[in-house]
SEKOLKE-734820 format. One record per atom (N, C-alpha, C): x negated, y negated, z; residue in one letter; residue number from 1. Coordinates in steps of 0.05 Angstrom, whole numbers, plus 5000, padded with zeros to 4 digits. Last residue first. Example, Ala and Ser with C-alpha at 12.3 -4.5 7.8 and 13.67 -1.06 7.14 Angstrom:
% residues 2
KOLVO u v w aa i
KOLVO 4743 5045 5142 S 2 .
KOLVO 4727 5021 5143 S 2 .
KOLVO 4742 4999 5157 S 2 .
KOLVO 4736 5114 5156 A 1 .
KOLVO 4754 5090 5156 A 1 .
KOLVO 4736 5066 5156 A 1 .
This chain:
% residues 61
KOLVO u v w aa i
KOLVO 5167 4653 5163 X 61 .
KOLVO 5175 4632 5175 X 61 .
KOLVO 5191 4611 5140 X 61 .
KOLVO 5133 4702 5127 X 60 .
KOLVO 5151 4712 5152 X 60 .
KOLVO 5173 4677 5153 X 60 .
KOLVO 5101 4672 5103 X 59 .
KOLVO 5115 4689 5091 X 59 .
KOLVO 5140 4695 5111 X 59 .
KOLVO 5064 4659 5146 X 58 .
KOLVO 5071 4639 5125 X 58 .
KOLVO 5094 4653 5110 X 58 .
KOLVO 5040 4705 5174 X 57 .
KOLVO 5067 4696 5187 X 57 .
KOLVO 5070 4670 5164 X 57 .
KOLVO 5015 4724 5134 X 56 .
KOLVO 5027 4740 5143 X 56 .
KOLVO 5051 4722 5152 X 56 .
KOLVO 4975 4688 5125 X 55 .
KOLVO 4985 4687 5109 X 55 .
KOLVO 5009 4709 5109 X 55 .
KOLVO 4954 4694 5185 X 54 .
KOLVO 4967 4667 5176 X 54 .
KOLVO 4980 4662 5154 X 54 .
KOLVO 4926 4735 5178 X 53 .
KOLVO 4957 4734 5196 X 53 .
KOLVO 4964 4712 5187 X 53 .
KOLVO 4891 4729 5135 X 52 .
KOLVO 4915 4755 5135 X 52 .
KOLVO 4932 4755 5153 X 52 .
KOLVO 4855 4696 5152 X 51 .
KOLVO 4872 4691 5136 X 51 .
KOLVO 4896 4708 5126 X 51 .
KOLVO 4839 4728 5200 X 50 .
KOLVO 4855 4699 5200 X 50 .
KOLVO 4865 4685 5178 X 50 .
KOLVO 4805 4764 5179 X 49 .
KOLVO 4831 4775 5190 X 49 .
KOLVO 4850 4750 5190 X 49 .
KOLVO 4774 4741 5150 X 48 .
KOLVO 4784 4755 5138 X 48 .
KOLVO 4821 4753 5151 X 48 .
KOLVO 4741 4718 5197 X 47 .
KOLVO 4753 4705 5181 X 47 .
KOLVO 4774 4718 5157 X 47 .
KOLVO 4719 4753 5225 X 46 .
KOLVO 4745 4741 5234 X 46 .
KOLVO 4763 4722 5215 X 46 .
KOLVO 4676 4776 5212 X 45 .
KOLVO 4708 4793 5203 X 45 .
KOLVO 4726 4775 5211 X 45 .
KOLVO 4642 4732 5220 X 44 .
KOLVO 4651 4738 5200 X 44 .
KOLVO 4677 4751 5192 X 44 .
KOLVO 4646 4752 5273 X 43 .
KOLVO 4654 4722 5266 X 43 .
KOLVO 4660 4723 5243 X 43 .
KOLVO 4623 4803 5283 X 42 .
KOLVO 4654 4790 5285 X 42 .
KOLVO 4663 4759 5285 X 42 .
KOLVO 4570 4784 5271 X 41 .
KOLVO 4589 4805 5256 X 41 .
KOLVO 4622 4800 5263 X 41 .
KOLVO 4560 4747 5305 X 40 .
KOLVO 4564 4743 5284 X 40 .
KOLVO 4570 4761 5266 X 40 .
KOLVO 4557 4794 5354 X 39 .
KOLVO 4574 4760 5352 X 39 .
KOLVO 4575 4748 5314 X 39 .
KOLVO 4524 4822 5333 X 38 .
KOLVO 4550 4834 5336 X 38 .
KOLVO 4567 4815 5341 X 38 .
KOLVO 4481 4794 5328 X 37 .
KOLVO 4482 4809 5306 X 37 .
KOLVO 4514 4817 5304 X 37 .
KOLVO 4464 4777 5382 X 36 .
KOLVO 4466 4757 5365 X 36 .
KOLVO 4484 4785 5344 X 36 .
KOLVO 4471 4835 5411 X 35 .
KOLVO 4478 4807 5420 X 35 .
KOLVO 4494 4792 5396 X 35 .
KOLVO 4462 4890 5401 X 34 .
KOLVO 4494 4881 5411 X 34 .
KOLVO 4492 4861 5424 X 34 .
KOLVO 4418 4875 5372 X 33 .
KOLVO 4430 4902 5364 X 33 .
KOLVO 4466 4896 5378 X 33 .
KOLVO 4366 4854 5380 X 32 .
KOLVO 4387 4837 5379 X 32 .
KOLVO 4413 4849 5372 X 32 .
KOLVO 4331 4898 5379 X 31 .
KOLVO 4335 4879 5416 X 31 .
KOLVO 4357 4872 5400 X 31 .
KOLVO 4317 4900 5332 X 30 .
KOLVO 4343 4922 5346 X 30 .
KOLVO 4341 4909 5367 X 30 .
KOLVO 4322 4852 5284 X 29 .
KOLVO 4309 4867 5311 X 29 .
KOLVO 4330 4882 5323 X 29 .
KOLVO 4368 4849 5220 X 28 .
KOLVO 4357 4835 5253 X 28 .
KOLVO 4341 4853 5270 X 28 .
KOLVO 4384 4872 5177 X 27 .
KOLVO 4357 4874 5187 X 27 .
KOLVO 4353 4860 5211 X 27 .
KOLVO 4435 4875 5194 X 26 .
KOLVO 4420 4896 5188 X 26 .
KOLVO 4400 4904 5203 X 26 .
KOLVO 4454 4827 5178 X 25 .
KOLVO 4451 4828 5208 X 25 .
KOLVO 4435 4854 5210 X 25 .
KOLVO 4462 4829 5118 X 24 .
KOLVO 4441 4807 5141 X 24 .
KOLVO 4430 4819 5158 X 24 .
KOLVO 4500 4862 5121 X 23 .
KOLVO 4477 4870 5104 X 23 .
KOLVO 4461 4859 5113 X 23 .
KOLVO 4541 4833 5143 X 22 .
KOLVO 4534 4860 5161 X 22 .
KOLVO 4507 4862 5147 X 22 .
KOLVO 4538 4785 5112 X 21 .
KOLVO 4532 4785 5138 X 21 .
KOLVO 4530 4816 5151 X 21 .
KOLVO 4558 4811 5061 X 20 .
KOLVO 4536 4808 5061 X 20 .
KOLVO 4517 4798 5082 X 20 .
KOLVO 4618 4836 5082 X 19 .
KOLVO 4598 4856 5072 X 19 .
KOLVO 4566 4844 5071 X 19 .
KOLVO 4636 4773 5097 X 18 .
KOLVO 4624 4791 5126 X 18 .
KOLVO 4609 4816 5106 X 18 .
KOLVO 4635 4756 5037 X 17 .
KOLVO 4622 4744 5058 X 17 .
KOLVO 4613 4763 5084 X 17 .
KOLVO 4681 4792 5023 X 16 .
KOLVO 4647 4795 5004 X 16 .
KOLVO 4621 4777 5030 X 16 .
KOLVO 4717 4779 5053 X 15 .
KOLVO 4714 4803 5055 X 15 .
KOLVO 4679 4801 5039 X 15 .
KOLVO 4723 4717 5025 X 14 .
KOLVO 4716 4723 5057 X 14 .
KOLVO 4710 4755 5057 X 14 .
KOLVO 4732 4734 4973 X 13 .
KOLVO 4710 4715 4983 X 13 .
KOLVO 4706 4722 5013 X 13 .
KOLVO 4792 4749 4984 X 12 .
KOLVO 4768 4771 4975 X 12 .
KOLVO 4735 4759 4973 X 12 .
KOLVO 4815 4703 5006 X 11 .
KOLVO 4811 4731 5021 X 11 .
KOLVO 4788 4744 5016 X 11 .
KOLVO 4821 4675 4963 X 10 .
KOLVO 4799 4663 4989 X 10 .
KOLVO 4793 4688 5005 X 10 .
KOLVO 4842 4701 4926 X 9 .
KOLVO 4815 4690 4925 X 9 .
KOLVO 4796 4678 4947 X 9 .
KOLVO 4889 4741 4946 X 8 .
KOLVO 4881 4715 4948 X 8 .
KOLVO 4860 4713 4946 X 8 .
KOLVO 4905 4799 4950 X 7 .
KOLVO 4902 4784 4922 X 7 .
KOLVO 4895 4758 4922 X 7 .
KOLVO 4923 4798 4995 X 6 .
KOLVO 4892 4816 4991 X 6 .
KOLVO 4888 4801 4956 X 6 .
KOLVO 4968 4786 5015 X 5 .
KOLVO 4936 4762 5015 X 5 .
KOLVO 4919 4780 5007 X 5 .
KOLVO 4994 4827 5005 X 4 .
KOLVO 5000 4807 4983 X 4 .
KOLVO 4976 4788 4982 X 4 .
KOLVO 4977 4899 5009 X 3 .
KOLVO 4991 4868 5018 X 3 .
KOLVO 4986 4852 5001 X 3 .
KOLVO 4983 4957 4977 X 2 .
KOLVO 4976 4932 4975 X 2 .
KOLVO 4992 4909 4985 X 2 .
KOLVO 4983 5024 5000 X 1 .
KOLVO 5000 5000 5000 X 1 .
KOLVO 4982 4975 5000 X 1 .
């Protein structure tokens, strides 16, 4: 099943964005393994997701 923001240009930009931040964060030092690396791993996914509720409840209201 295909949602509807998955077809949004900004969406699939943000999804290409966190794939090339995990690819980043990779290489970081393993000391930085569940600090820096995992804060900005989910910074990135967050952006994804925040355009998928917001374009969720835009639809809904």
């Amino acid at each position: 099943m295909k949602f509807k923001f998955e077809s949004l240009n900004i969406w699939l930009l943000s999804m290409d964005l966190a794939e090339d931040i995990l690819a980043l964060t990779r290489k970081f030092p393993s000391e930085e393994l569940y600090n820096l690396s995992s804060q900005i791993r989910r910074a990135s996914d967050s952006i994804a997701l925040n355009i998928s509720e917001r374009f969720d409840w835009s639809i809904q209201c």
